[in-house]
N, C-alpha and C positions, 0 to 999 in steps of 0.2 A: 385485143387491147382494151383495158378497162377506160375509164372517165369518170371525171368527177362531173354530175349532171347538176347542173344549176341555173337558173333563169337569166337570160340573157341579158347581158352587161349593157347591149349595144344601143337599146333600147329606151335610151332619155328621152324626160318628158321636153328637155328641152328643145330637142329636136320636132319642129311641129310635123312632122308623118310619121312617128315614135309609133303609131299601130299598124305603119305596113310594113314596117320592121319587123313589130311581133308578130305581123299576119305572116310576113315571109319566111320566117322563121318557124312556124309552125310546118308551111307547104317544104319548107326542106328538113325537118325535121322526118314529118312522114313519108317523104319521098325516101329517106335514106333508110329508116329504119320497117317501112312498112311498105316498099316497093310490091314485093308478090303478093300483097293483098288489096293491091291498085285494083278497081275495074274498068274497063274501059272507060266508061263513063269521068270517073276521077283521074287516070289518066293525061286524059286528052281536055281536062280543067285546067292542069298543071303544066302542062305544054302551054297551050293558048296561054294564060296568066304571066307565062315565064314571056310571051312575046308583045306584050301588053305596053306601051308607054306610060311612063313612073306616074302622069297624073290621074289617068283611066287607072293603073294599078291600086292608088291609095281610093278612090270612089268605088270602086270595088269592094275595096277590106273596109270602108265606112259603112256600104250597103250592108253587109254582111252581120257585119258588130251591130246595127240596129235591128230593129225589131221589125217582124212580116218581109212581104215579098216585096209590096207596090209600095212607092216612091212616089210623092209630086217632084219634078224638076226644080221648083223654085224656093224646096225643102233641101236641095243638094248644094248649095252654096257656102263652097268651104276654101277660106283667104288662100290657103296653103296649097288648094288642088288648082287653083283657076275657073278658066269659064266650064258650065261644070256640062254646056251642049258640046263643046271640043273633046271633052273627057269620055262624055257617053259615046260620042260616034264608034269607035276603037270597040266598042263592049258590044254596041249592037251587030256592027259584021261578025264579030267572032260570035253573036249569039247568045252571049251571056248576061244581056238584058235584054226584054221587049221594050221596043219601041212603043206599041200601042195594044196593050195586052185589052182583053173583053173584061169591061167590068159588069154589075149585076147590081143591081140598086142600093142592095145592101152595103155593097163595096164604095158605089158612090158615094150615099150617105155619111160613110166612113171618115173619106180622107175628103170630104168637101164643107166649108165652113156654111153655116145657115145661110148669108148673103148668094153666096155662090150658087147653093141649092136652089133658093128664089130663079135666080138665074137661069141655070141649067134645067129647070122642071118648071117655068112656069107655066107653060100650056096643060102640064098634067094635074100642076096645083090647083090653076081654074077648074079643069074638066071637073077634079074630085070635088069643087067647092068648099076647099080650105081655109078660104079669106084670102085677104091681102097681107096678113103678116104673120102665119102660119109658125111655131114653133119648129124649131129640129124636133123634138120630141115627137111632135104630132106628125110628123112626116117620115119619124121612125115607125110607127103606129098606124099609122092609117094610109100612107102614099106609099111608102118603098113595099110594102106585102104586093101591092095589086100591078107594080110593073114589071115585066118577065121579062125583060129584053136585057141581053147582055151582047155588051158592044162597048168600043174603043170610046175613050173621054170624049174627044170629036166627034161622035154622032150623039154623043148623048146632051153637048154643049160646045157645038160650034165655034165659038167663040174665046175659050178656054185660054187665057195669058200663059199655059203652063200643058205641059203633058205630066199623065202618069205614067210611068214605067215600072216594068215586073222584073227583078231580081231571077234568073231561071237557073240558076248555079247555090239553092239557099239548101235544096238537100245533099248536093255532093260536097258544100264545105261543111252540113254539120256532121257529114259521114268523116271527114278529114277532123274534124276537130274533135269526134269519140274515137278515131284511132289515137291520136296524143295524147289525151286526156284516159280513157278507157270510161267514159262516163260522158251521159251531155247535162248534168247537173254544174258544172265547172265550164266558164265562158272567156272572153276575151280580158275581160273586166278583170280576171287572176293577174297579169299581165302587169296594168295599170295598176293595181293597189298596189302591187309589191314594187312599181318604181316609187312610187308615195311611200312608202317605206310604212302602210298601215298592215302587212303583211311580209314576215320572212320566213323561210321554208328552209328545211334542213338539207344538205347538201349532201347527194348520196354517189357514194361511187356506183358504177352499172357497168354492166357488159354492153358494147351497141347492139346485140340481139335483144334488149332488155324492152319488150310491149305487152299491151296489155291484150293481144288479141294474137293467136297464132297463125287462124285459117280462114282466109273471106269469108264464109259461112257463119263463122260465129260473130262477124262483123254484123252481116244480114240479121242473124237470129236474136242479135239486141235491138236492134233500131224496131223490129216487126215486135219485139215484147215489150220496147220504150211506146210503139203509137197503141198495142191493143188498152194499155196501162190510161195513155190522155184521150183514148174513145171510151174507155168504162166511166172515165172520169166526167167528159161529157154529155153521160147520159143511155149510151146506147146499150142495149141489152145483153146483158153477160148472154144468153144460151146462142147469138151469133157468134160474138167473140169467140168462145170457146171452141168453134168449132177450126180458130185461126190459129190457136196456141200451137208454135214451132216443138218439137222436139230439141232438146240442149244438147243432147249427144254428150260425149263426155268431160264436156267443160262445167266442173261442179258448180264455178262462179256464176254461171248463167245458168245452172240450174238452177242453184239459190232464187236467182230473178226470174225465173218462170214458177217457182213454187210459190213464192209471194203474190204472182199475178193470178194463180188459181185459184187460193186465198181468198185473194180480193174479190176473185171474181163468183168465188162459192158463197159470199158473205152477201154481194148483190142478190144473189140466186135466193137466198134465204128468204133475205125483205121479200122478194116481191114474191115470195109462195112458191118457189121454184123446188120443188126440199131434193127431187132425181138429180134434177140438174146439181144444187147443192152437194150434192153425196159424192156426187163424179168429180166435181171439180176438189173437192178434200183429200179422195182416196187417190188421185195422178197425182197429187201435192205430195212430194216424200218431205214432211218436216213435222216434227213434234207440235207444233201450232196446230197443221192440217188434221193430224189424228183424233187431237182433243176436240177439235170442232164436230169431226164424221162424228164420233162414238155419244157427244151431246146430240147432233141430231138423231142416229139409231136409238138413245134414249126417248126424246119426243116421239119418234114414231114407232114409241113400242118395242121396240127389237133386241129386246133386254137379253135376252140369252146370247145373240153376236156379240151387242156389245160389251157384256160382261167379258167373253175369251178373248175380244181382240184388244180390252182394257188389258188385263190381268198378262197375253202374250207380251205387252209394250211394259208394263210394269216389270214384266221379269228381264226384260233388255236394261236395266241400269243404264232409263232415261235420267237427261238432264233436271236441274231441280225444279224448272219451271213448270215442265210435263211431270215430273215424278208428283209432284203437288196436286196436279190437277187430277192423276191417276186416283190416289188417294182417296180421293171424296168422291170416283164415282166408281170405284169399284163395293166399297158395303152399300153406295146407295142401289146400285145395282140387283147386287145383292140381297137386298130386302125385299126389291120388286120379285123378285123371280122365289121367294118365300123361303129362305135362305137362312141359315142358323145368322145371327149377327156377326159381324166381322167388326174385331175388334180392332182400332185404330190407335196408331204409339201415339201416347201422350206427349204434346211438345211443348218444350221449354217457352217460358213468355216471359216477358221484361216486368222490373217492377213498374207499376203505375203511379199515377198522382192528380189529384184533382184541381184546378186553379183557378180562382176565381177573381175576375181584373175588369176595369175598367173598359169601357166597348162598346159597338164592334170596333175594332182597328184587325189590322194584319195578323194575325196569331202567331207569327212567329216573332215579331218584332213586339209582342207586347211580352209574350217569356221571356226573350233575352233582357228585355228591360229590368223585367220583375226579379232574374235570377242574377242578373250581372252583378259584379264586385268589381274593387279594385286589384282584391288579392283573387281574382276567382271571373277573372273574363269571359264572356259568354260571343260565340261567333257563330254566324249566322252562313254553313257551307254545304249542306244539302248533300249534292253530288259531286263537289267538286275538291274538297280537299285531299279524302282520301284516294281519289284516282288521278289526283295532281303527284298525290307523293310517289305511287304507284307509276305513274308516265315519267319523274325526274327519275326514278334509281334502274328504271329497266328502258333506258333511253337509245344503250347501246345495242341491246336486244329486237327492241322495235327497228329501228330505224337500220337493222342488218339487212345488206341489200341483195337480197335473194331472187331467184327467176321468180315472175308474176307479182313482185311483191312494190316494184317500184318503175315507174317507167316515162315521166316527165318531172319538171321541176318544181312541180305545185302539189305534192303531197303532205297532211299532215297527219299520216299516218299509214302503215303498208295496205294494199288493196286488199289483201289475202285475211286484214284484223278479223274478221268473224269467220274464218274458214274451219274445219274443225280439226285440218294439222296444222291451225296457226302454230300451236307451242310445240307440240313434237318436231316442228321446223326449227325453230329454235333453240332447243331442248337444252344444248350446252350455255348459250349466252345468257338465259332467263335461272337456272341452275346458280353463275356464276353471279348473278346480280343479287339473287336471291340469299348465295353465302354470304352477302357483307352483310346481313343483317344479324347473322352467327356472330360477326366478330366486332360489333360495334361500327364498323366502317361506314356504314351505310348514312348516317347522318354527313357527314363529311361530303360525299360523295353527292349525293341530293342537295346539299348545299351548293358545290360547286355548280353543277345542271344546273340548278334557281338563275345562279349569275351568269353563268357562259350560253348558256339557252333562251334566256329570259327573250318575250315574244314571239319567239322562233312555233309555226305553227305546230302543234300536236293536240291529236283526238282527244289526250286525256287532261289536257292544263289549261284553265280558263286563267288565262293570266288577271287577268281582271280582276279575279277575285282570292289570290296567292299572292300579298306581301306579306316580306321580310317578317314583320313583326311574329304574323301568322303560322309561317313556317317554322322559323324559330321553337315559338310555343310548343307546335306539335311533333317538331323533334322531340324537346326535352323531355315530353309529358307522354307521346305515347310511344308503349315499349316495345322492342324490335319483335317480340314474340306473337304479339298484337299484329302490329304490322303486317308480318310474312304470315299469318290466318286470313288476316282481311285480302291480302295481295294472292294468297294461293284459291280463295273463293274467287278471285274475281277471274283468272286465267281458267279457271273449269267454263263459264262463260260469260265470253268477254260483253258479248249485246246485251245481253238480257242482265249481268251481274254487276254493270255498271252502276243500275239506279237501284233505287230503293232504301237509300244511306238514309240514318237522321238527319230530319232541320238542322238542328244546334250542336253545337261541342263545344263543352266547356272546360274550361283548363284550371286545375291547382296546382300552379308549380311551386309554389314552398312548404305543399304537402311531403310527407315522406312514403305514406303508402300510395293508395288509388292517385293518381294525378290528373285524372281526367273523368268526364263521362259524357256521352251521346244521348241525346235528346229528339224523340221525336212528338212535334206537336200536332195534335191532333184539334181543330176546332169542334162550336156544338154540332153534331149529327155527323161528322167527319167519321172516318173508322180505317181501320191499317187495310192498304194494300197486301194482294198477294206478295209481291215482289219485297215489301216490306217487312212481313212476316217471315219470311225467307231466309232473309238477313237477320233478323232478331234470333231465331232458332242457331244462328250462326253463330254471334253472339253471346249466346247463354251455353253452347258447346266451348267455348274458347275462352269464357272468365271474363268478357271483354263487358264495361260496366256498359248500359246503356237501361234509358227507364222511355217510358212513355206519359207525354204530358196532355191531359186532357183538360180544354177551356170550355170556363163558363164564363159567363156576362153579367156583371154585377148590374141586379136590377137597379133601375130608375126610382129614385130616393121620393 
């Protein structure tokens, strides 16, 4: 039996434990729909938490919604839980919090205010010869390095009005809350904005098998590619790392996120002189990024004849435009190293240009639309966002089809599966069918009503923000549906990468009869077009669709 999945009703701010609603609501959620990929561990959370009394339960989902493990006691004081030492007792028999976890100086330091620290260190403050009124700073600096001892608040300060407590249940709930979610970029705080009404999500019917994870293992195989991802980031050495990267096995979703991590982790490799390491971590990367990267390095280090065949193999697989571009440029440069008759490159289409010269510096773009703007001849400032707003209203029924892996809680604003590379072939009839209204005139119509029935409703492609009425309006009238479905069938070839790269400006003549519009990209002094940009312009000059390029100067100082 299907369901309509929508974010729980139950959940009023008015009610003050409104988040152990949504907490509880989350642990029965994945208990129903993600039971066999319980592990013990999670399990046996879920059990205990279900025998928990209602006020240890919401101190619980408080700990948890905040930030880190450790807790001072006398930071736990919330009207609605009570006394908040009655609450913990319950949590520490079952073990789901330390009573008196070992801190380390650093941790001290942390969660204890300078007076305090005077207090708790002052025998060490003397020994080091700090003063008498020693900064936190200073005592980041020069006291907490030189103490090694890690121990309970109580040995370290006696006397302490307060305990610290360790949260010991903060990675089996963030494991519970990337099965919900299928992501731990998405927190509790989803929840809370959409009762605030500063977020609404579109309500998708699902099957209850509908998750984002099939097999415990690929549960594991995110969270170990989520922590090698925040230890590259903190510093530590990709050629360790690498040696931790999981196999994805054939979950292409998690492929995707372990080729991005190699990526990342080849590009560490690079900086610091690593170029082996580099090469390894490119060529396990199956993704057109990875490629372009290895074949730039086999360039630097000389290996013009590999990289010329394994350039020229990728070019004859009718890569994407991103990679095909990049192909391009290094297959005659290649070619010239290795003494090569020249290889002749297709000449590509380029936008007209124009030169401007205004009053400055200010914003560049804001100073064209100034200069170009009319009354009969409006200039609007929409970058990325209009033509893939019009693009999210008319193929809304299509997006938002709710297909296995494509949707599986009630905080999406957009299918999981958007960058997959059978996004559209999954689709293939609904995006078909959206795509004819623009055959038969309908399509304005239809966009229209999405603008009013949808309006704030989350989606990947509509910055509401920056789409009123007037605007839409405009670029119905003005740009023509032939237009359109070029721009919208470029963007479905790919969806990541085809997004961006649109003009600054567009401007509208709606009581012209011929041209009624044109795209505007400003470029300031020393600026120069993006790849992605070029991209799109070449697109452009294949489709009739007007579009120029505006480059600024600064009127000198009089």
């Amino acid at each position: 039996m299907n369901s309509v999945l929508a974010a729980p009703a139950t959940a009023s701010l008015d009610d003050p434990l409104y988040y152990l609603t949504n907490f509880r609501y989350v642990l029965a959620w994945v208990a129903e729909r993600h039971g066999d990929l319980l592990g013990a561990e999670e399990a046996a959370f879920l059990d205990a938490f279900d025998t928990l009394p209602r006020p240890s339960q919401a101190l619980l989902a408080r700990m948890v919604m905040r930030k880190g493990e450790l807790f001072r006691t006398d930071k736990l004081d919330y009207a609605e839980i009570g006394d908040p030492h009655q609450a913990l007792a319950p949590l520490f028999a079952a073990g789901l919090v330390e009573p008196a976890p070992a801190l380390g100086a650093a941790e001290l330091v942390h969660h204890l205010r300078l007076p305090e620290l005077k207090l708790a260190l002052i025998d060490a403050i003397r020994a080091a010869g700090l003063g008498a009124s020693p900064s936190k700073k200073t005592l980041v600096e020069h006291l907490a390095p030189t103490l090694d001892a890690v121990q309970p608040l109580a040995h370290w300060w006696c006397e302490a009005p307060f305990a610290i407590v360790r949260l010991t249940v903060m990675a089996v709930c963030d494991r519970l809350r990337l099965m919900f979610f299928g992501n731990l970029r998405q927190d509790w705080a989803e929840f809370v904005l959409t009762e605030l009404g500063r977020q609404r999500f579109e309500p998708v019917v699902l099957a209850p098998n509908a998750r984002a994870f099939q097999r415990h293992d690929e549960v594991s195989t995110y969270l170990t590619l989520h922590g090698l991802r925040e230890r590259l980031g903190d510093g530590e050495a990709p050629a360790a790392l690498y040696e931790l990267v999981p196999p994805a096995g054939d979950n292409r979703w998690l492929a995707a996120r372990r080729n991005r991590l190699l990526v990342s982790l080849g590009r560490e490799a690079e900086r610091g002189g690593d170029t082996p390491l580099a090469l390894a971590c490119y060529q396990r990367a199956a993704s057109g990024d990875a490629r372009i990267r290895a074949l730039r390095l086999l360039e630097r280090l000389g290996e013009h004849r590999r990289a010329l065949a394994l350039a020229e193999n990728a070019l004859a697989g009718a890569p994407r435009d991103s990679e095909r571009q990049a192909l391009e440029r290094l297959v005659p440069r290649l070619a010239r190293r290795l003494g090569g008759p020249p290889v002749k490159r297709d000449r590509r289409a380029s936008a007209p240009e124009r030169v401007l010269t205004l009053p400055g510096p200010q914003p560049v773009e804001r100073a064209v639309a100034e200069h170009l703007s009319a009354p009969s001849a409006p200039v609007y400032y929409v970058e990325n966002t209009l033509i893939t707003a019009l693009f999210g209203l008319l193929l809304w029924p299509a997006l938002f089809k709710p297909l296995p892996g494509a949707f599986f809680h009630p905080f999406h604003s957009a299918p999981a599966d958007l960058y997959r590379e059978d996004f559209v072939e999954a689709r293939r009839d609904e995006i078909d069918t959206c795509l004819a209204l623009l055959d038969d005139g309908t399509h304005a119509g239809v966009i229209r009503d999405a603008f009013r029935q949808k309006h704030g409703t989350a989606s990947a492609f509509v910055h509401w923000a920056a789409l009123d009425e007037t605007l839409l309006e405009l670029a119905l009238a003005c740009l023509p549906a032939a237009h359109l479905r070029a721009l919208f069938e470029r963007l479905l070839e790919d969806l990541r990468h085809n997004r961006a790269g649109f003009p600054d400006l567009i401007q509208f003549f709606p009581d012209e009869l011929g041209t009624r519009y044109r795209m505007i990209e400003v470029k300031g002094p020393g600026d120069r077009l993006q790849d992605n940009q070029r991209r799109w312009l070449e697109h452009f000059a294949r489709h009739d669709i007007p579009v120029e390029v505006c480059h600024v100067r600064w009127q000198s100082a009089p």
